[in-house]
N, C-alpha and C positions, 0 to 999 in steps of 0.2 A: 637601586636594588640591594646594595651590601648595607640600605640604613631597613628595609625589608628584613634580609637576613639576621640581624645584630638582632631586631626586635623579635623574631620568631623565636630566636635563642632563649631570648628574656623570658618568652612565655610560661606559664607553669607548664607541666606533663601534657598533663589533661584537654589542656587546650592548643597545644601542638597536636595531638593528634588528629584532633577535626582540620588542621590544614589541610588535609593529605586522604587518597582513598586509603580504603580499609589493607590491601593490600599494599602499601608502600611502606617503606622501610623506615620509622620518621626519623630515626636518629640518625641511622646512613644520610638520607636527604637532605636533613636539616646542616651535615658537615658537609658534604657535597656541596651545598647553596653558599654557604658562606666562602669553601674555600674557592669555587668558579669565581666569585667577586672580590674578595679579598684580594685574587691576582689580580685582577681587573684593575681594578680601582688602583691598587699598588704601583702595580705595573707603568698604568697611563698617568696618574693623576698624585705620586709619590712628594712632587717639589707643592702640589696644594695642601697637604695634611700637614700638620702641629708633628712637632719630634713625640708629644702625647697621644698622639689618635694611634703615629704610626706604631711604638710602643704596643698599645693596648690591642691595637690589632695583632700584633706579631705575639699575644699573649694569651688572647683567643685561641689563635691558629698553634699555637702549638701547645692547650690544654685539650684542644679537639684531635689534636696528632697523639695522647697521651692513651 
């Protein structure tokens, strides 16, 4: 699900928004989604990631904290 999220990000605008009904917030959600997995995956799964994934993760998560 956080290789899900990474890709949603990637999306253009335009095409993030057809994820999502009319009423949802996409950008709130789309930070939402990544930071729910981003723990996750951190969390459980930290000694499987490259010192580069977990990096670029942690550089993600704190341009979407900005």
């Amino acid at each position: 699900m956080l290789k899900d999220s990474l890709q949603a990000l990637a999306m253009p605008f335009a095409i993030q928004h057809n994820l999502y009904e009319d009423f949802v917030a996409v950008e709130d959600e789309l930070a939402l989604e990544f930071d729910h997995w981003h723990r996750v995956v951190v969390g459980s799964f930290a000694n499987k990631l490259t010192d580069q994934q977990l990096r670029v993760l942690r550089e993600i998560d704190l341009k979407l904290k900005t």
